[in-house]
C-alpha positions in Angstrom: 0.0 0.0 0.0 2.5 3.0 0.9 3.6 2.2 -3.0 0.5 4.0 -3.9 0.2 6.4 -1.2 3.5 7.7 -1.8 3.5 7.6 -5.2 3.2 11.1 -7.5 3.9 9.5 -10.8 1.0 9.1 -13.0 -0.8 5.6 -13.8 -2.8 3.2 -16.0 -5.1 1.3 -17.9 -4.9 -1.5 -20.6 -6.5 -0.6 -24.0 -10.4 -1.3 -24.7 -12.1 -0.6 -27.9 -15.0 0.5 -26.3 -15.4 3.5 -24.8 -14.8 3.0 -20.8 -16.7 6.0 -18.4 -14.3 6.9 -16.2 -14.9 6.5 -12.1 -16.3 9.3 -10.9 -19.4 8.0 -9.1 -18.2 7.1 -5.8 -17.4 9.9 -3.5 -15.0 10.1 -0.2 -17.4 10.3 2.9 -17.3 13.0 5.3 -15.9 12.2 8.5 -19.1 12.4 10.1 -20.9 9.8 7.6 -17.9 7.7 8.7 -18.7 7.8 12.5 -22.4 7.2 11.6 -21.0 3.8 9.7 -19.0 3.5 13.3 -21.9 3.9 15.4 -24.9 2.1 13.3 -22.3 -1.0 13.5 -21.5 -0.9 17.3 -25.0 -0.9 17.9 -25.2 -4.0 16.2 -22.7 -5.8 18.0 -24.6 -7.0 21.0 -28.6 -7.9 19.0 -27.9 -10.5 16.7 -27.1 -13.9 19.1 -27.2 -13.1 23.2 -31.0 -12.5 23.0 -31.9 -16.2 22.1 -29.7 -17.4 25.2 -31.3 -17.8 28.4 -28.5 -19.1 30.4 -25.9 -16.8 32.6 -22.9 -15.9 31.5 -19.9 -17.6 31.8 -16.2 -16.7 32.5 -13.5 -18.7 31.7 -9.9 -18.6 31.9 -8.0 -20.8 28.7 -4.4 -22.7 28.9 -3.1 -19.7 27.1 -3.9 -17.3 29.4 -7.1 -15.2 27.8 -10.3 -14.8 29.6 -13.4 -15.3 27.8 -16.6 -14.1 29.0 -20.2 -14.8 27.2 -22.5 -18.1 26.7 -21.3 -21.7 26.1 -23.2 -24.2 24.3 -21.6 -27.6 24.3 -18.5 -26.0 25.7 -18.1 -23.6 22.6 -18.6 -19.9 22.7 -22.2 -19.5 21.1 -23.6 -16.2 21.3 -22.3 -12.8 22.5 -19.0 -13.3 24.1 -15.9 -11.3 25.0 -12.4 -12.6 24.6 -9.8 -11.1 25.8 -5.8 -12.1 25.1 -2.7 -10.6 24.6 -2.9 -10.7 20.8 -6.3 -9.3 20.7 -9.5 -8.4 22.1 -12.7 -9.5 20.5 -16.2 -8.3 21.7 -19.1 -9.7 19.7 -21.1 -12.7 18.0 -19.8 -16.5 18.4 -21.1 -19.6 16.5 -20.0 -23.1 17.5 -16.9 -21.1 18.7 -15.8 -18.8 15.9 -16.6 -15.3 15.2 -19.6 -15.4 13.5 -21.6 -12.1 13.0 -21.1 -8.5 14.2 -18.0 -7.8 16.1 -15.3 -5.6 16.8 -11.6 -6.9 16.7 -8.9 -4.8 18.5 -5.3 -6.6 17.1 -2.2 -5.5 19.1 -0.3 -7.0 16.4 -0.9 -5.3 13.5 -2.3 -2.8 15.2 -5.2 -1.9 13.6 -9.2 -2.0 15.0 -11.9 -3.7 13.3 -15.8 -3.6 13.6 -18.0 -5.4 10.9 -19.1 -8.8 9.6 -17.2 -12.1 10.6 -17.6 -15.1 8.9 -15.7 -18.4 10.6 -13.5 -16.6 12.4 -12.6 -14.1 9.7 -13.7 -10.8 8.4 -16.1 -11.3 6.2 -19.0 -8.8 4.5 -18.7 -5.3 5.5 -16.7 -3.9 7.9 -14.2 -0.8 8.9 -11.1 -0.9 10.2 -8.9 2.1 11.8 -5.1 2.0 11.7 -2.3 3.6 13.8 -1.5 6.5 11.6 -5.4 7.4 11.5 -6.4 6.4 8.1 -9.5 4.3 7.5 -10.5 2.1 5.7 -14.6 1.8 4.9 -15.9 -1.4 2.5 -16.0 -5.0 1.8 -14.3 -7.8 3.2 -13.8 -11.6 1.7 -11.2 -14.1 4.0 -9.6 -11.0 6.4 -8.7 -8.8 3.8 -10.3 -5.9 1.8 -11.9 -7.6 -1.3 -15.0 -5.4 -3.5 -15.7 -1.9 -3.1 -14.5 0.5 -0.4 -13.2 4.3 0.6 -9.3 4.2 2.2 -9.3 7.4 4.0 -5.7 8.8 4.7 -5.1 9.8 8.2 -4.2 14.1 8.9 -8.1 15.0 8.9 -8.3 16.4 5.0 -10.6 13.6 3.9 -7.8 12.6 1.1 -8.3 9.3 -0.2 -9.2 6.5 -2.6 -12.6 4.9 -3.2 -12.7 1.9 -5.5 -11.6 -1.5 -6.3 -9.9 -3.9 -3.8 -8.6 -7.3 -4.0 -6.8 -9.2 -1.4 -5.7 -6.1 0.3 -4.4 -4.2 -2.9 -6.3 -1.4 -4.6 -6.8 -3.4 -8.1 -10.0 -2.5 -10.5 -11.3 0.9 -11.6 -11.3 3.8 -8.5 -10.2 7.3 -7.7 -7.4 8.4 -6.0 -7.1 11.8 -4.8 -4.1 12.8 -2.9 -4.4 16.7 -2.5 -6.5 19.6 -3.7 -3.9 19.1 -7.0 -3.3 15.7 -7.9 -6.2 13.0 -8.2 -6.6 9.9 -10.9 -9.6 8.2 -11.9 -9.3 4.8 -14.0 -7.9 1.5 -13.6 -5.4 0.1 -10.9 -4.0 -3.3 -10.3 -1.8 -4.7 -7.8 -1.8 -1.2 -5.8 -0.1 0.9 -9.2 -1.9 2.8 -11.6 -2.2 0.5 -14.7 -4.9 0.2 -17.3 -7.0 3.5 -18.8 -7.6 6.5 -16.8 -7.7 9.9 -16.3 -4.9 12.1 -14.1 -4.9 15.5 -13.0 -2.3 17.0 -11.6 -2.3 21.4 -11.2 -3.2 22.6 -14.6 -2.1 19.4 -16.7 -4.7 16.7 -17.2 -3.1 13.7 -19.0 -5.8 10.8 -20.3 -4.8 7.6 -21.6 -3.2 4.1 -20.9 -0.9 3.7 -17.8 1.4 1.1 -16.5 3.3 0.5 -13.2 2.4 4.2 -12.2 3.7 5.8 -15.6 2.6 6.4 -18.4 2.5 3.6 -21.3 1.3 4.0 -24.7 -1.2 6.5 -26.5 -2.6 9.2 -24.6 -3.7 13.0 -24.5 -2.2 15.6 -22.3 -4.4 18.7 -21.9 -2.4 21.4 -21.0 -5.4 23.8 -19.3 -3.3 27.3 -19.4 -2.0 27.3 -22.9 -5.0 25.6 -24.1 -3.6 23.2 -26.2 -3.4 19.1 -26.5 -0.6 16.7 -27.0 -1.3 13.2 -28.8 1.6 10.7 -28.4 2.7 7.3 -27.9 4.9 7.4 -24.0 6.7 4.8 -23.2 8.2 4.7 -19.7 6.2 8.0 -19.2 8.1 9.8 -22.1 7.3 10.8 -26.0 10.5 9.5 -27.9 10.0 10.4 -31.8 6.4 12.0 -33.8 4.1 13.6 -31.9 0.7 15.8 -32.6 -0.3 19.3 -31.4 -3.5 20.4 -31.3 -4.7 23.5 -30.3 -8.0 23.1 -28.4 -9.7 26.6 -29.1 -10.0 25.4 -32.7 -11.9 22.0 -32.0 -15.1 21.8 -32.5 -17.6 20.6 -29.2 -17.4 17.0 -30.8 -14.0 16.8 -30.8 -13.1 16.2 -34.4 -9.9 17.2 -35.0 -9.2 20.5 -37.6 -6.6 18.4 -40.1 -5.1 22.0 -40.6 -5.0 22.9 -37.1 -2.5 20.2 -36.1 1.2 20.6 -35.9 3.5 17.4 -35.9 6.6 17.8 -33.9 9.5 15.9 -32.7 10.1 14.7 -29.3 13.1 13.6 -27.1 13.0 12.3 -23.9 9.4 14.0 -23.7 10.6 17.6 -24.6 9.8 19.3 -28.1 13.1 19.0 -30.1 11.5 20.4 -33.8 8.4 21.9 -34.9 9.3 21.9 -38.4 9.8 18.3 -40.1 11.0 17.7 -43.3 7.6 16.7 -45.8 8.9 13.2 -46.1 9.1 13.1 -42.3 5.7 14.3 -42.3 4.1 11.9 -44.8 5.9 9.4 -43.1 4.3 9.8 -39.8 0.7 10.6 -41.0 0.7 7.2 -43.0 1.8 5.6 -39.7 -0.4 2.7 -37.9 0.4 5.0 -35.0 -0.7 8.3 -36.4 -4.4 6.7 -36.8 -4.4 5.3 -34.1 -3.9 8.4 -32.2 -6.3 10.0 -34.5 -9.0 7.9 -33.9 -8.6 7.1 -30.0 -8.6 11.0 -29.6 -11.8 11.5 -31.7 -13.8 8.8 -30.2 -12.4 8.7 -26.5 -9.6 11.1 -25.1 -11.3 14.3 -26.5 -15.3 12.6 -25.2 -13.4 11.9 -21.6 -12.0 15.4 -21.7 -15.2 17.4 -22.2 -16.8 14.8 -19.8 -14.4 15.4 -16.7 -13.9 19.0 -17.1 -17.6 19.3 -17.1 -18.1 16.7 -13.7 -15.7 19.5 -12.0 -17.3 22.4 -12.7 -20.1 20.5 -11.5 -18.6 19.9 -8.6 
C-alpha cells in the first residue's frame, strides 16, 4: 500500500475498444458519515445472538492465558461473548466457537481496530477498520482482507483518499485516487499501481490515456489547461520518444473532431519538443503511420469525449 500512497507518478489502464466511463461515481465520505458507519455497526454488536440465550454468562480462563466471557453451548462460545488475550480483544457474536456475525476486533499486532461482519473466524462482509496512523479504511471484506468496493481514507483530517476497487488487500480494479486539492486519478489500478486506462490531474495538466506500473505507457492526450492546447503521443516509460501531434484546443469543435489544418507534428526527445518543423517526407511518413491513426482515432472517439466529460463533472462539482 505505501507504494500507492507515496506515489506522485502518473498511472494506468490497458486498452479497450469501447469506450470506458471513467470512475467518478463514488465519493469520499465525510468524516461524520464515517462515524455514523461506526456507530450504526457498534449498535449492532450485541442484537444479533445473546438475546436467544437464556443461560448466565460464563467466565472462563484458557491454557493460554485469555479470559473469555459470554455463553457456552456444548463448551463452545455461542452467542455474544468477549475474549480477551494478549494478541487481541474480540467483543461480539460467536457460533459453535468462531466469530460469527457482528463484532469488533482490536489486534495489538498489527495494530489496527476492526468492527464489521465475521464469517468463521474471519472478516467477512462489511466492515471498517482504523489504523495507527489514522487512516480508514470503509468497504468490503472476503477471507480477512479488503476484497469489493471500499473508501481508504488517509489519516491528517483532509478527507484525502481513494474509493474503488480492492482485492486481497491491494487497490486493483477501476477507482479514484485523490491525494491533495492538485493531484487525483480516476481509471484503472492493479496490484496497488496505476495500470490500465484513466484519467490524471495534476495542477493545470490533465493527461488521459493508458498507464502502466504508475507511468505512463502507450497513446494518450495531455491537456495542458493554461496554454489551451493538447498533446497526442505514444509514452513509453512516461516519455514521447519520436512523432508527436499538437493540437490547439480553441480550434476543436464541441465534438472533438480534429481540424486536419490545425494540427502541428513535432518531434520529441525524452518527452521535450526537439523540432516543430519536419521535413515533408518526415511528415508523410508519420501521418501514413499505424500509429498516427491510431492516435487520430482514439482522440476522436475517447480522449477528447473523456476530456469534455471530466472538465464538465468538475465544474459540476
Amino acid at each position: 500500500m505505501n507504494s500507492v500512497l507515496s506515489s506522485t507518478k502518473d498511472n494506468s489502464i490497458q486498452h479497450n475498444n469501447n469506450k470506458k466511463k471513467f470512475f467518478l461515481n463514488s465519493k469520499i465520505p465525510t468524516h461524520n458519515q464515517i462515524i455514523k458507519n461506526i456507530n450504526n455497526t457498534n449498535n449492532n454488536i450485541t442484537n444479533e445472538n445473546s438475546i436467544r440465550h437464556s443461560k448466565k454468562k460464563q467466565k472462563l480462563i484458557l491454557p493460554n492465558n485469555a479470559i473469555y466471557e459470554g455463553y457456552l453451548i456444548n463448551n463452545e462460545f455461542d452467542g455474544y461473548g468477549e475474549y480477551r488475550s494478549h494478541l487481541y480483544n474480540y467483543f461480539g457474536n460467536f457460533s459453535c466457537g468462531k466469530k460469527q456475525g457482528k463484532g469488533k476486533l482490536e489486534d495489538f499486532e498489527k495494530k489496527l481496530e476492526y468492527t464489521g461482519d465475521f464469517k468463521d473466524n474471519m472478516k467477512d462482509g462489511y466492515g471498517e477498520e482504523k489504523y495507527q496512523d489514522g487512516s480508514v479504511y470503509i468497504g468490503e471484506f472476503k477471507k480477512n482482507m479488503k476484497n469489493g468496493t471500499g473508501t481508504l481514507i488517509l489519516g491528517g483530517g483532509n478527507n484525502y483518499g481513494y474509493t474503488g476497487g480492492f482485492k486481497n488487500d491491494k487497490i486493483s480494479g477501476k477507482g479514484k485516487f485523490k491525494w491533495n486539492e492538485n493531484k487525483e486519478y480516476i481509471g484503472e489500478w492493479d496490484d496497488n499501481e496505476i495500470s490500465g486506462y484513466g484519467i490524471i490531474h495534476e495542477g493545470k495538466m490533465l493527461h488521459i490515456g493508458y498507464f502502466r506500473h504508475n507511468l505512463k505507457e502507450g497513446f494518450g492526450t495531455t491537456f495542458y489547461e493554461e496554454q489551451n492546447f493538447a498533446l497526442l503521443g505514444k509514452w513509453e516509460k512516461d516519455l514521447i520518444e519520436g512523432s508527436a501531434i499538437l493540437i490547439n484546443l480553441s480550434e476543436n469543435n464541441a465534438n472533438g473532431i480534429m481540424d486536419i489544418h490545425n494540427e502541428i507534428i513535432v518531434c520529441m526527445t525524452k518527452g521535450e519538443i526537439t523540432n516543430m518543423n519536419l521535413e515533408e517526407d518526415e511528415l508523410n511518413k508519420f501521418k501514413n503511420s499505424k500509429d498516427y491513426n491510431e492516435l487520430i482515432k482514439l482522440y476522436k472517439e475517447k480522449f477528447f469525449f473523456d476530456y469534455i466529460k471530466y472538465t464538465n463533472e468538475k465544474i459540476e462539482d
